[in-house]
C-alpha angles and dihedrals in degrees: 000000000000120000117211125180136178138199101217136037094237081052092048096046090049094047079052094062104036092055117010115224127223090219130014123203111193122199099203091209107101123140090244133104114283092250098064087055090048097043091047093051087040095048117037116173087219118110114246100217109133113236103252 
């Protein structure tokens, strides 16, 4: 297991699609406006496909 973690939602987005996760945990403290935490918890750019 690897552990990533980023300070920022733009970093965060950027670390996502370098390398895709397997599972994702978001703290939805940032000191950022409400809307970029929703957004980012709204609209991941993973895709959504169950395992099978």
């Amino acid at each position: 297991m690897q552990i990533e973690t980023a300070p920022d939602l733009t970093i965060a987005r950027q670390k996502i699609a370098q390398t895709p996760p397997d599972v994702i945990l978001l703290e939805l403290t940032f000191p950022a406006p409400a809307e970029d935490e929703l957004s980012m918890k709204a609209a991941p750019t993973l895709e959504d496909e169950p395992n099978a």
